[in-house]
C-alpha positions in Angstrom: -59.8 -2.2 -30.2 -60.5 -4.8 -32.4 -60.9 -5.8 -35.8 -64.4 -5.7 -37.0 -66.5 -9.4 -37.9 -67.8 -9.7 -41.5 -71.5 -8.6 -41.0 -72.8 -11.9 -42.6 -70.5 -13.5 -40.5 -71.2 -12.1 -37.4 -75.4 -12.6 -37.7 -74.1 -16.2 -38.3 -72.0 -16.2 -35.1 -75.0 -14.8 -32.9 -76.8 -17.3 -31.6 -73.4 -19.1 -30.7 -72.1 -16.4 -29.4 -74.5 -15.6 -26.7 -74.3 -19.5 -25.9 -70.7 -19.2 -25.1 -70.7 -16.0 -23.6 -72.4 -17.6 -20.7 -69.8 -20.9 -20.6 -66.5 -20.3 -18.8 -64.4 -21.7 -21.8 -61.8 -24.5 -21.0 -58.6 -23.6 -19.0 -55.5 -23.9 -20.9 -54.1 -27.5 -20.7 -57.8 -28.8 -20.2 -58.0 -31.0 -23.4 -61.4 -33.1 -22.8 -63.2 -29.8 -21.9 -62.1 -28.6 -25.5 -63.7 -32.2 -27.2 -66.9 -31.8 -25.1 -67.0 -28.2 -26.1 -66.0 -28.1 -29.9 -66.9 -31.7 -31.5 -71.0 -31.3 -31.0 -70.3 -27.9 -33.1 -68.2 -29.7 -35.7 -70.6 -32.2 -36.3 -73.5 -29.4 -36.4 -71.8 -27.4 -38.4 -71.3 -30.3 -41.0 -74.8 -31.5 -41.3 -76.0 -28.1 -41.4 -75.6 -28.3 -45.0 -77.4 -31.1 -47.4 -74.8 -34.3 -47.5 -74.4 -34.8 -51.0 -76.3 -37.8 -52.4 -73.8 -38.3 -55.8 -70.9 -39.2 -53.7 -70.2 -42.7 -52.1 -67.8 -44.1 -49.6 -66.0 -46.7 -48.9 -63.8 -47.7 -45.6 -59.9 -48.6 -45.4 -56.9 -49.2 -43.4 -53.1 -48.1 -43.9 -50.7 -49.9 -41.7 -48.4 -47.2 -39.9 -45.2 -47.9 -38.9 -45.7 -48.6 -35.5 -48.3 -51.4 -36.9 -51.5 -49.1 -35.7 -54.2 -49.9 -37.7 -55.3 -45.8 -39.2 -59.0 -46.2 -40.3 -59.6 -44.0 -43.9 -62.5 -42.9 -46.0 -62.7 -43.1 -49.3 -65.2 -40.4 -50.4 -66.0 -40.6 -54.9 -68.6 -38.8 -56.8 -70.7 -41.3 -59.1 -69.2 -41.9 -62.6 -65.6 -40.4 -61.8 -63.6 -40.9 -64.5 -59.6 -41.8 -63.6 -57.5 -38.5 -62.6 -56.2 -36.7 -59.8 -57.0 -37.2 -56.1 -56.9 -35.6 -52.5 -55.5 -36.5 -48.8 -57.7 -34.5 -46.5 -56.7 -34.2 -42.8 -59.2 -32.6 -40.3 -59.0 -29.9 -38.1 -59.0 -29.8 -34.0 -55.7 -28.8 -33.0 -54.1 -31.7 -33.1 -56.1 -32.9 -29.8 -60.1 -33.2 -31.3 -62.0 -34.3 -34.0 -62.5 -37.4 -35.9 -63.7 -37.9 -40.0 -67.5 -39.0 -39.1 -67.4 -35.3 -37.8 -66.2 -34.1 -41.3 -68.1 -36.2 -43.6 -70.4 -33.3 -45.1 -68.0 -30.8 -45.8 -65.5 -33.4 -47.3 -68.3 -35.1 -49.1 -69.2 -31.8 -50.7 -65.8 -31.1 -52.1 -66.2 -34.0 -53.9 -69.6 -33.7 -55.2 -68.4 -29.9 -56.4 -65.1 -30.8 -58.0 -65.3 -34.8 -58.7 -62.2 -34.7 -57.2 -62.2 -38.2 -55.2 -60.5 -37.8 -51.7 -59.2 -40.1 -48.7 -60.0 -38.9 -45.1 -57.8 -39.9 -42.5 -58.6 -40.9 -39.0 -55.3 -39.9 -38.2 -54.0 -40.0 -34.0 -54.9 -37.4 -31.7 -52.6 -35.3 -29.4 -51.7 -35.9 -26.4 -52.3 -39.1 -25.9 -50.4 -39.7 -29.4 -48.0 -36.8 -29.6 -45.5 -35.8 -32.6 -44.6 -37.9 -34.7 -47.7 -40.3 -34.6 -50.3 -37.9 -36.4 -47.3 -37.1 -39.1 -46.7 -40.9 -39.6 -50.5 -41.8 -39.7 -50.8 -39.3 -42.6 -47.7 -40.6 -44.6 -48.8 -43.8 -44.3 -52.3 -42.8 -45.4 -50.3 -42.0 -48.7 -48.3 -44.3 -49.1 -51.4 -46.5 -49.1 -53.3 -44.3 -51.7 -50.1 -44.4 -54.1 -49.9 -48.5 -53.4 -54.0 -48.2 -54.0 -54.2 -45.8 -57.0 -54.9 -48.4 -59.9 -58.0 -49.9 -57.9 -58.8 -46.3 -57.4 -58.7 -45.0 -61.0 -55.9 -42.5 -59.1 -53.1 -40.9 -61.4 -50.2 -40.9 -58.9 -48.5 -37.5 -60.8 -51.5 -35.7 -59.5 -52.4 -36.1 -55.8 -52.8 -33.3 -53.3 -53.0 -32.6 -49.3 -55.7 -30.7 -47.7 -56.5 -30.0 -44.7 -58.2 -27.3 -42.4 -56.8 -25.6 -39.1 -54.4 -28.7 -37.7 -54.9 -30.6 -40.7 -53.7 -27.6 -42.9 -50.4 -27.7 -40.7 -50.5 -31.8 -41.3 -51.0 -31.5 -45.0 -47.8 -28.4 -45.1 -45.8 -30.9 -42.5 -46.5 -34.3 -44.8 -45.3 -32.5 -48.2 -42.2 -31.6 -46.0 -41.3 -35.0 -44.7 -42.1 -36.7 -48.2 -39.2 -34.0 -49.5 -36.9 -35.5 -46.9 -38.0 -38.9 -47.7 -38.2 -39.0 -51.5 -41.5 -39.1 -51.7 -44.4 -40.5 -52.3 -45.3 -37.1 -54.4 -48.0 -34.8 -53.6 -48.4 -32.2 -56.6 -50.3 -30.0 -55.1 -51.1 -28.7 -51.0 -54.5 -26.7 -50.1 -53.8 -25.2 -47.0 -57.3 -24.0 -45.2 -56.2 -21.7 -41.9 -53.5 -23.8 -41.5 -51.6 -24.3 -37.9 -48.5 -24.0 -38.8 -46.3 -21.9 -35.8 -46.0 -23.4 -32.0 -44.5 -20.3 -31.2 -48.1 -18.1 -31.5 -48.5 -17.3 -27.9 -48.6 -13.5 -27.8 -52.3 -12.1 -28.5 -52.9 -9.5 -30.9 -55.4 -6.9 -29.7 -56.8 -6.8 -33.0 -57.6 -10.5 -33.1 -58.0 -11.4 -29.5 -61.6 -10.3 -28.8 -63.6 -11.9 -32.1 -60.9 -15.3 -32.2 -63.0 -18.4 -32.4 -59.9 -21.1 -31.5 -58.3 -18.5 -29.2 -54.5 -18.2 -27.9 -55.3 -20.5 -24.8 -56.4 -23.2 -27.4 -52.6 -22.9 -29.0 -51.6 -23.2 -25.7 -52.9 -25.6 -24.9 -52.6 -28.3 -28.1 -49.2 -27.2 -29.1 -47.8 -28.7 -26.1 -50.2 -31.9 -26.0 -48.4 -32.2 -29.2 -45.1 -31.3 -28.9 -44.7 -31.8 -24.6 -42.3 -29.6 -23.3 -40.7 -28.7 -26.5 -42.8 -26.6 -27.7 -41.9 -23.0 -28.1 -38.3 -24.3 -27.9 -35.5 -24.1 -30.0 -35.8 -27.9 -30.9 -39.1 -27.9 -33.1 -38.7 -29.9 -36.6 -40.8 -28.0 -39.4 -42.1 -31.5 -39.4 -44.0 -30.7 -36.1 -44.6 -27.2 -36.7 -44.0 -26.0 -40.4 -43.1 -22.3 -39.6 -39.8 -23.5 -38.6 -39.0 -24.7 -41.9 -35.8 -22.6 -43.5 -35.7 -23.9 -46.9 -38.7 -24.2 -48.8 -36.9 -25.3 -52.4 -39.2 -28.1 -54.1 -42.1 -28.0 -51.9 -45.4 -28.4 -54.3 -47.4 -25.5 -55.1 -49.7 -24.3 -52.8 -52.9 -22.9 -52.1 -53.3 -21.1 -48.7 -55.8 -18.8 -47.2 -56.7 -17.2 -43.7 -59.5 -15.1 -42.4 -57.9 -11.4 -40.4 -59.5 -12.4 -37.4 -57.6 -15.5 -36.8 -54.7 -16.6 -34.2 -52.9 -18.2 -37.4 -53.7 -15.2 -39.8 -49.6 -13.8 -39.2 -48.1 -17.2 -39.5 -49.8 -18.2 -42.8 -48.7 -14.7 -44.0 -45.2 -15.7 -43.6 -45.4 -18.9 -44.7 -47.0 -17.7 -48.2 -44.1 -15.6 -48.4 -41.7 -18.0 -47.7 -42.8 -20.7 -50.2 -42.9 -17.6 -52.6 -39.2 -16.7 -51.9 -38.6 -20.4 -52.6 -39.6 -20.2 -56.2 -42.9 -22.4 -55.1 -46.2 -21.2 -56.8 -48.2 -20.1 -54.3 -52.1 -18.5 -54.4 -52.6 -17.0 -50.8 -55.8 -15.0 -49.8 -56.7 -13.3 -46.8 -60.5 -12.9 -45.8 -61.2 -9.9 -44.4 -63.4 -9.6 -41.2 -63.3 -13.6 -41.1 -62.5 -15.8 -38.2 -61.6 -19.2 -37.9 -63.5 -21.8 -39.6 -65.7 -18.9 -40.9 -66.8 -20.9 -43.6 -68.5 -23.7 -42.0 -70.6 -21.9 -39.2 -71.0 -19.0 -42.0 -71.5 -20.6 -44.9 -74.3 -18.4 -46.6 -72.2 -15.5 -46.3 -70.4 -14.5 -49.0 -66.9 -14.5 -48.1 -67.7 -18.3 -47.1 -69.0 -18.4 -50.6 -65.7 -17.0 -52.7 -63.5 -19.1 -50.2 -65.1 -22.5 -51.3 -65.6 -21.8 -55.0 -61.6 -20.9 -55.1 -61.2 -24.3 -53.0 -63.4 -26.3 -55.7 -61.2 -24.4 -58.4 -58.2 -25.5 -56.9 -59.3 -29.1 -56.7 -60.0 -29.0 -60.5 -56.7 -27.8 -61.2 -54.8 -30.9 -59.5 
């Protein structure tokens, strides 16, 4: 038994579907099968949509600590005036993706809010495991706080973002800049976040309609984390479920289809900001998988989800 697909959703999902019915998917550990098999769909999936012809972008480089070189993206709709701004980290498990793949959907953020927002090429798993990605992304703001007068950016009022693995990044950055002081981040949007290395057991009611599955997680948790993973020695750095003490965290938005892998862990992470005293908005999609919104985005789930994204932005 499962749980049953949003019918939009699932018309959406056809033609894929019977594609990959008849592909063996990747065997757990097999990390270029999973970029040959899933960055052609990102990038379909972001041009699917019109690219937004009000926004422009411009191309920068923070300076991590290591002295790496981490390309960004500067994405700003015509005639924005001074104000808030957003961080946006990617998705792809920690192991694929890059921000040419995410250029539509980021660009149309933009356009819909006029929020401005810096993508981050930030380094892939495993050949750049924990804490690389993490310090890519806090040098990536650092770098947009040391930028924000060129930028028209009000440094009170700039948010994280991020889908799947970048959801996770965006929780795990607002966590490390606690530890560190800062910069600030007034704001995190968490979209399906990754948050728990310790997802390994599948749920019968998820299993059969998962789009990143359980052998994904086990496969990039440990190209991130090695042989710690699962382990008693996680930071909630590396895998925010783990944090214990949520006090001063910015509020947060956070939402999860029912037919994800990281539906439970985003459940309990809502409620664990919430017992923090952090403002928190969570919402859970029925009969939605993972990154339902980008391969169904007529459907009207897909719909709702970005409008309360856009609100969101608006708010910062």
């Amino acid at each position: 038994m499962s749980l049953s697909l949003d019918p939009e959703i699932a018309a959406a999902l056809a033609p894929m579907a019977g594609a990959m019915a008849e592909a063996k998917p990747p065997a757990v550990g097999d990390i270029e099968g999973r970029r040959g098999l899933w960055e052609p769909i990102i990038g379909a999936s972001g041009t699917a949509q019109p690219i937004p012809a009000d926004v422009r972008t411009s191309e920068h480089y923070a300076t991590a600590d290591d002295g790496a070189r981490i390309k960004m993206r500067w994405y700003a709709k015509d005639g924005a005036v001074p104000g808030p701004a957003v961080l946006f980290f990617h998705g792809g498990g920690y192991i694929f993706g890059h921000i040419d793949l995410f250029d539509g959907p980021v660009s149309r953020y933009v356009s819909a809010s006029g929020v401005p927002m810096l993508s981050v090429e930030y380094r892939r798993a495993p050949e750049h495991p924990f804490p690389t990605p993490l310090e890519d992304a806090y040098a990536a703001l650092r770098w947009l706080h040391e930028h924000a007068n060129e930028l028209g950016v009000d440094t009170e009022r700039v948010g994280v973002m991020g889908d799947s693995a970048g959801g996770g990044m965006a929780a795990a950055l607002t966590i490390l800049t606690r530890e560190r002081g800062g910069p600030k981040i007034a704001r995190q949007i968490l979209l399906m976040p990754m948050l728990d290395d310790r997802t390994t057991t599948p749920d019968p009611y998820v299993e059969a309609n998962a789009l990143w599955s359980y052998d994904d997680s086990r496969t990039a948790w440990p190209a991130l984390l090695g042989d710690a993973a699962g382990g008693p020695d996680v930071p909630a750095t590396a895998a925010p479920a783990r944090l214990e003490d949520a006090t001063g965290l910015p509020p947060a938005y956070i939402e999860v289809g029912q037919i994800d892998v990281f539906r439970d862990e985003d459940i309990a992470y809502a409620t664990k900001l919430g017992r923090a005293g952090v403002p928190v908005e969570f919402h859970l999609h029925p009969g939605a998988p993972h990154e339902f919104d980008s391969i169904a985005f007529g459907s009207d789930v897909a719909r709702r989800a970005i409008a309360d994204r856009v609100r969101v932005l608006r708010s910062i």
